[in-house]
Each structure stands twice: as C-alpha cells, then as structure tokens.
C-alpha positions in Angstrom: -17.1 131.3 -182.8 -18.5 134.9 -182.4 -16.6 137.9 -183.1 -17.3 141.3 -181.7 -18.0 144.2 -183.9 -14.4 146.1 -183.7 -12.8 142.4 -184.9 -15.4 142.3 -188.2 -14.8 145.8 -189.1 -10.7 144.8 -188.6 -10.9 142.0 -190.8 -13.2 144.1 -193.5 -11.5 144.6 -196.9 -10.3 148.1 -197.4 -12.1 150.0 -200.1 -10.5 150.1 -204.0 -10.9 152.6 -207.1 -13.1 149.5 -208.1 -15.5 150.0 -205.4 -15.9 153.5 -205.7 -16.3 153.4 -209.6 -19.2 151.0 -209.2 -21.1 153.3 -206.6 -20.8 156.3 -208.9 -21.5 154.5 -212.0 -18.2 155.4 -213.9 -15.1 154.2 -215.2 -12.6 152.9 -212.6 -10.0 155.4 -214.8 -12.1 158.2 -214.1 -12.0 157.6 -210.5 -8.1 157.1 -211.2 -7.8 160.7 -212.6 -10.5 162.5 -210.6 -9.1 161.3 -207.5 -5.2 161.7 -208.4 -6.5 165.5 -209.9 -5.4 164.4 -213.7 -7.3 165.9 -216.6 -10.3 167.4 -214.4 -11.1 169.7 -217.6 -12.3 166.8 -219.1 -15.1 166.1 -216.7 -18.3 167.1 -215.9 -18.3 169.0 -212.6 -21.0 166.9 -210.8 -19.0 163.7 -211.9 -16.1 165.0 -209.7 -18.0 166.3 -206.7 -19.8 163.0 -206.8 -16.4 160.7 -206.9 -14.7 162.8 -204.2 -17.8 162.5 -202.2 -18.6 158.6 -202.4 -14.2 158.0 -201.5 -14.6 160.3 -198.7 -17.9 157.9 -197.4 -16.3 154.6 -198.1 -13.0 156.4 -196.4 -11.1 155.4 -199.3 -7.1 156.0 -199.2 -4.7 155.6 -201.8 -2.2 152.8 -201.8 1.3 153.9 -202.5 3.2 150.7 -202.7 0.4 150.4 -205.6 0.8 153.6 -206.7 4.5 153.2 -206.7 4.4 150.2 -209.0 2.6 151.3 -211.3 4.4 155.0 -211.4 7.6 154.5 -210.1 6.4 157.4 -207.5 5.9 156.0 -203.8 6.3 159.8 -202.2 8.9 158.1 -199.8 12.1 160.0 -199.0 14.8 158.2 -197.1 16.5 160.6 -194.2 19.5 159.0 -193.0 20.6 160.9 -189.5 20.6 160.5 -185.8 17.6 162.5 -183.6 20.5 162.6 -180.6 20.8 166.1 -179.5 18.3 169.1 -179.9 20.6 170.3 -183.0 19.6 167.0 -184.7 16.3 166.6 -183.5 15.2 170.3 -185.0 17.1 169.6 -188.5 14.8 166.3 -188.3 11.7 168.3 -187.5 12.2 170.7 -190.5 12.9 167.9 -193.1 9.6 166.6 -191.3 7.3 169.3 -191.9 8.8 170.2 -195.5 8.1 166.7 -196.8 5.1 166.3 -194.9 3.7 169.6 -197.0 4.8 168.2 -200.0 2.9 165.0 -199.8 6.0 162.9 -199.3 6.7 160.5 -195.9 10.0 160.7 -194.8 11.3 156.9 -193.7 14.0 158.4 -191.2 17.0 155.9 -190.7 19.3 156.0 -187.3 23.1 156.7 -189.1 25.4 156.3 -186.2 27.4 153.8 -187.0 26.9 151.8 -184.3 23.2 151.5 -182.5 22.7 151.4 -178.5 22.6 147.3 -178.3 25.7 147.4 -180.4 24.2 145.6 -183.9 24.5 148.7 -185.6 23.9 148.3 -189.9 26.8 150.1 -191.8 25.7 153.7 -193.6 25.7 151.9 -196.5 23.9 148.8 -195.8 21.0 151.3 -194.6 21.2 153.7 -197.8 20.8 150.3 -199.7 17.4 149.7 -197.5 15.4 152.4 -199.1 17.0 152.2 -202.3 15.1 148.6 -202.0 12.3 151.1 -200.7 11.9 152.8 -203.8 12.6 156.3 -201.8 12.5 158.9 -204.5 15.1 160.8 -202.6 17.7 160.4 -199.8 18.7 163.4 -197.2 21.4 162.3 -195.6 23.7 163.6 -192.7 27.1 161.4 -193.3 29.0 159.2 -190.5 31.7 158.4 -193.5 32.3 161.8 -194.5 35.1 161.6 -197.1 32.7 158.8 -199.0 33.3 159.6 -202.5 30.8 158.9 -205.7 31.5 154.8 -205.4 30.3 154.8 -202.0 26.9 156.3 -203.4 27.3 154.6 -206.2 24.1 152.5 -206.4 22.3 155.6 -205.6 23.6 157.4 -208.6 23.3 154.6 -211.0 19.3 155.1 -210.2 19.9 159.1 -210.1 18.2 159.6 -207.2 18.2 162.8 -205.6 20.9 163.0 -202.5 21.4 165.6 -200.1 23.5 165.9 -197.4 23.3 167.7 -194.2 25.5 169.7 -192.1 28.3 167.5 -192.8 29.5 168.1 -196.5 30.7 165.2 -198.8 33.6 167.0 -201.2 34.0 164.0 -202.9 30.5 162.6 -203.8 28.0 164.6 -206.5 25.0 165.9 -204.7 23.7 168.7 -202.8 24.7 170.1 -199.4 22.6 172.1 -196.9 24.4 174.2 -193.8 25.9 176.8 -192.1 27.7 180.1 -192.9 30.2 179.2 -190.5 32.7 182.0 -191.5 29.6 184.4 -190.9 29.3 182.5 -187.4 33.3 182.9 -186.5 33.0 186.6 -187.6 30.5 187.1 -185.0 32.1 185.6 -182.9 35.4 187.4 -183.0 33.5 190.6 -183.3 31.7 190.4 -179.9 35.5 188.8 -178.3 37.1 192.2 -179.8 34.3 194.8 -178.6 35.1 193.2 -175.6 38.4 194.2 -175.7 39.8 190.4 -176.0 42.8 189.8 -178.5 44.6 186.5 -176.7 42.0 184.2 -178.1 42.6 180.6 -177.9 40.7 177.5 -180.7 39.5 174.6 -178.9 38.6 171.7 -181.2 39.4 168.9 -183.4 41.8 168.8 -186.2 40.3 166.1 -188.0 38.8 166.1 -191.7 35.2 166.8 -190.5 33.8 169.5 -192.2 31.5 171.0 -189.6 35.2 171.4 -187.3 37.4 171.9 -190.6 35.5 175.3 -191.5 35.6 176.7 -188.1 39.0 176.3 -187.7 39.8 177.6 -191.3 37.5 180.7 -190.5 39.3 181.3 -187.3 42.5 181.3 -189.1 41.5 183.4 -192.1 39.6 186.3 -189.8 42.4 186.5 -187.1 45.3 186.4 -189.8 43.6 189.4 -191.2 44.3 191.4 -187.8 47.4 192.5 -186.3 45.4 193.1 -183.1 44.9 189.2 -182.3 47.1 186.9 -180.9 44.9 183.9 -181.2 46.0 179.6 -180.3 45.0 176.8 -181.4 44.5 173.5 -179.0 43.5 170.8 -181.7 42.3 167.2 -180.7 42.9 164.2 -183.3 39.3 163.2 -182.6 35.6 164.5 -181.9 35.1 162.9 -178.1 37.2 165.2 -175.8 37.6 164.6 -172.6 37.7 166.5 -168.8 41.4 165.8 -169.2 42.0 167.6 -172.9 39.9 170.1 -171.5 42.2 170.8 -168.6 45.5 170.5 -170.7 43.8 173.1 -173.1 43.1 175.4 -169.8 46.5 174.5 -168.4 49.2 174.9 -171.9 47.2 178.4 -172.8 47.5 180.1 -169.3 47.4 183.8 -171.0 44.6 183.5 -173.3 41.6 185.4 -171.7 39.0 184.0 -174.2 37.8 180.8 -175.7 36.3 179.3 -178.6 34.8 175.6 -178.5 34.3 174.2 -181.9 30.6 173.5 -180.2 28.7 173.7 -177.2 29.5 170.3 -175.8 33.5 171.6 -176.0 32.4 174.4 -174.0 31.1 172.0 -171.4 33.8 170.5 -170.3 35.7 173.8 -170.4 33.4 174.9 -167.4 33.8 171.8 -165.9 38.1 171.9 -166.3 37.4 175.7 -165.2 35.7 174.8 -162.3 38.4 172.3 -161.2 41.6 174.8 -161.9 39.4 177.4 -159.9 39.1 179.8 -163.2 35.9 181.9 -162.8 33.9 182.5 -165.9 33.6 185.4 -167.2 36.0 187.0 -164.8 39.1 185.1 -165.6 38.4 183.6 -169.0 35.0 184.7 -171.4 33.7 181.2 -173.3 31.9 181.1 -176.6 30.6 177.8 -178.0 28.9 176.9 -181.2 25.3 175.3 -182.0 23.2 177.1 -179.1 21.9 173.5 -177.8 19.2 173.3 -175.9 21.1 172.9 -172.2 23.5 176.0 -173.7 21.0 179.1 -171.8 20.8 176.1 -168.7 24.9 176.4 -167.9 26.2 178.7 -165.1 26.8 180.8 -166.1 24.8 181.0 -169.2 26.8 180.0 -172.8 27.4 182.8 -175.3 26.9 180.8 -178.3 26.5 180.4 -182.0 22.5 180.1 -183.2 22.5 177.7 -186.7 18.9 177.8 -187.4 19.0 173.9 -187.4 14.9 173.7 -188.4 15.8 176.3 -191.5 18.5 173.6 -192.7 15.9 171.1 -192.3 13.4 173.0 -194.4 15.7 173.9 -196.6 17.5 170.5 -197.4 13.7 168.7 -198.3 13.3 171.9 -200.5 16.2 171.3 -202.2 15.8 167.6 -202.5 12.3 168.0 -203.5 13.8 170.5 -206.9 16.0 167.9 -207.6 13.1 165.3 -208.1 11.1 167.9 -209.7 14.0 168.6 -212.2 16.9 165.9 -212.4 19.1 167.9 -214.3 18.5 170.9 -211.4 22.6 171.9 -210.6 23.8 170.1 -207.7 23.2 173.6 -205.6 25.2 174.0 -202.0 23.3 176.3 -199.3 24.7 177.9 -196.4 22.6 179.1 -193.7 23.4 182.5 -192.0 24.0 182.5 -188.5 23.5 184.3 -185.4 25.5 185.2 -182.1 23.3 184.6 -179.2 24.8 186.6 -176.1 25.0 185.5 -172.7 26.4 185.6 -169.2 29.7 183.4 -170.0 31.5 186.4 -172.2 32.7 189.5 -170.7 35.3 192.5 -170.8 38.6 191.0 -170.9 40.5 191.0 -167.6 42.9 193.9 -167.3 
C-alpha cells in the first residue's frame, strides 16, 4: 500500500521538548524554561536564541492538556452565552479578543436553555462541562437568573473565577459586568423632555430580570423626581411580547405622546401595532428603544435608541475575570458601562 506525501506528513509524530533538547544539545528542562520564558537570567543568551530557533524549525507547539496536568493551568476560559442577536454577538467578540490577548482560548457554550433541535443541556449541566475542562475561569451571561451560590456551587468549591454578564446574579458571589442603565434612562428622558414630551408611557416586562428590573426602577426614580412628567407603565409578566400586547399598550395609553421599550425588539412591534392603529411615528407618538441593535438605524423610520457599548462589556468582563485568576482574593468588583443616546428619525417634538 502507498501513501502520498500529505498522508505521511499527517501521520508524522508531532515534535516534543524532548526532540528539541536533543537537537540543541541541552537539558529537556532548559527547553521547558526557555521556551515557557522562566528564569532566562540564568542562561546564556546564545542558548536561548538557539532553543527558540530549533522549536520554530521543527514548528514545535505547546500542548496544553499537558501543560494543564502538570500546572493546573490549561489557559481555557469557559463563556457560557448565546451569539443570537448583534448585542450578543459583539459582547462575544470582546470577551474574544481580550482572552485571545491574554493567551487564553475561550471554549464558548450556547446557554439558552433549550437548543434549535430541542435537546438543549441545562445551564448547569454545561457549567459542569468545563469544570470537567479544567477552565480556569467561567464568563457567564445567566438563563437562571435568581441562581444563588448552591447553583454555582461546584464552581466555588474549586474557586474558580465567575463572571457574569449583562444579566446580574444578586444572589451568587462573583463579579458582574454591564450597563449604567440609570445613565441610559436619564438620557433618555432628557432628549423626551427637550422635546417638550411629559406623557411618557414604560413598555416592558415586570418580571425579576435584571436587565428590565433596572430600567423600570430608573424610570420610576427619574420621573418621580419631576413634577413635570406624567409618565405610565404597561408591564408584561414575561420577556416574548407580542403584536397583540403591543396594540393593547398603544390602545389602554391613548394620551401618551412618547414611548419607552425596555429594548429595541419592544420597539418593533410598537411600529408594527402603530402601523396597524394608523399612528404615524414621530408625528403622533416619538419611540425610543434600548440596545441600538444592528436592524435599530434599518426601521422606518429610523429608532432613537440606547447605545450599551456591548464589545466594551465584553472586554471588560475577560479583564475582570482574568484579575480574578491573577489574584483570588481580588473583591468580587461590579462594573457598569456608561451609555449613550443615539438619535434618530423615530423621536420628535411632542404633538401640540
């Protein structure tokens, strides 16, 4: 039987610290060190050049299930989220690029809890994955969001490092990265008022979320602080609204002349319900959503909208993962992202 020359080379052993020790006629643990950049003061310059140079020949790379064995340091970081949606897919792209410069490997996880084909793993069942991994850290935005410390439990038995993302977790010790969303709210309401708006109406879910909880408690606090708005609240039980809650929302707050989706996708089907009941945006009714999505500046007309910096969260959640492995006793530390109003065609003066 003949092989061709691509099926040899596949079947060729990959090069070890062995290999390179015996062409540069030293110590396999002074390849170890030169190569991993340990106690370099203790060699002679030409002994390193010539080490680096005969690995980079015999295209040696490390093996970090090996190295992981015998350190207890693989350089994988488990990130536990869905890539649906642009807001998701920069966050993911952030945590990405962070790790990536930190000489980690992010093993990304879908979190939903149920996947397309319908065999979707539990949160926890996947969490438990990479701890069987060895991940050295877990970044993590949560589909059970009032998990408390036994739900992570196994995680913190092995204190590794968790973070979570956009969604916080009051009741489980580790780190949170988001958004200012008070800042956000404030922005909001500002532009509405310049505008000369004051019968302001809420659209989103009263459920235990966090993302939804802090929006609504920011509209509260800023609106109870002026005599000037009259604002309303039209709360779902649950995340997936409807055309149908949209037009009830349109149809039981008649006098409101502005509107404030708890995110873009709520402003969506408040066009469409507009649309339906013949309400013009801008000219009847100004719309603001939240998240700036990527179909947000596509809409007609335009979305006014909420900018979260979703790739700065992402940066910023490896960062602070990547302190906490660097320091375990680093305080469990909880970031909030500024954010930015991003004005378009779908707000205007407020109908006399």
């Amino acid at each position: 039987m003949s092989y061709t020359h691509n099926q040899a080379q596949s079947q060729k052993r990959q090069p070890n610290l062995a290999d390179i020790a015996a062409k540069a006629e030293v110590s396999v643990t002074t390849v170890s060190r030169i190569l991993a950049g340990k106690k370099l003061n203790t060699f002679p310059l030409t002994t390193i050049e010539r080490v680096r140079s005969i690995a980079g020949e015999l295209r040696y790379r490390p093996n970090r299930l090996v190295r992981g064995m015998q350190t207890g340091q693989t350089g994988l970081v488990g990130v536990v989220m869905s890539p649906q949606g642009s807001f998701y897919g920069a966050v993911l792209a952030g945590i990405h690029d962070e790790l990536i410069s930190e000489d980690r490997l992010p093993v990304v996880i879908w979190s939903e809890v149920d996947s397309p084909r319908g065999r979707g793993r539990s949160e926890l069942e996947q969490i438990h994955s990479l701890v069987d991994l060895r991940v050295e850290g877990v970044i993590l935005r949560p589909v059970f969001y009032e998990a408390s410390d036994v739900y992570f439990q196994e995680i913190l038995e092995r204190k590794i490092p968790l973070v979570s993302v956009d969604r916080a977790l009051p009741k489980a010790n580790c780190g949170f990265v988001g958004s200012d969303d008070e800042s956000g709210m404030a922005a909001i309401l500002d532009h509405l008022k310049t505008l000369g708006h004051s019968r302001i109406c809420f659209f989103g879910p009263d459920t235990a979320v966090s993302t939804g909880l802090h929006r609504l408690h920011s509209f509260r606090f800023l609106t109870s602080q002026d005599r000037t708005m009259a604002p309303v609240e039209y709360l779902l039980s649950h995340w997936n609204p409807t055309e149908e809650d949209a037009l009830s929302c349109l149809g039981k707050v008649p006098k409101q002349s502005a509107i404030i989706a708890v995110n873009d996708s709520f402003a969506a089907l408040i066009y469409k319900a507009a649309a339906i009941k013949k309400i013009r945006i801008p000219e009847d009714i100004s719309v603001v959503g939240y998240g700036n999505l990527d179909f947000s500046p596509l809409m007609h007309p335009p979305l006014t909208t909420v900018d979260q910096h979703p790739y700065d969260i992402g940066v910023s959640a490896a960062r602070s993962l990547h302190l906490r492995m660097m320091n375990p006793t680093e305080r469990v530390s909880k970031i909030l992202h500024p954010c930015d109003l991003v004005v378009r065609e779908s707000t205007a003066p407020a109908p006399r």
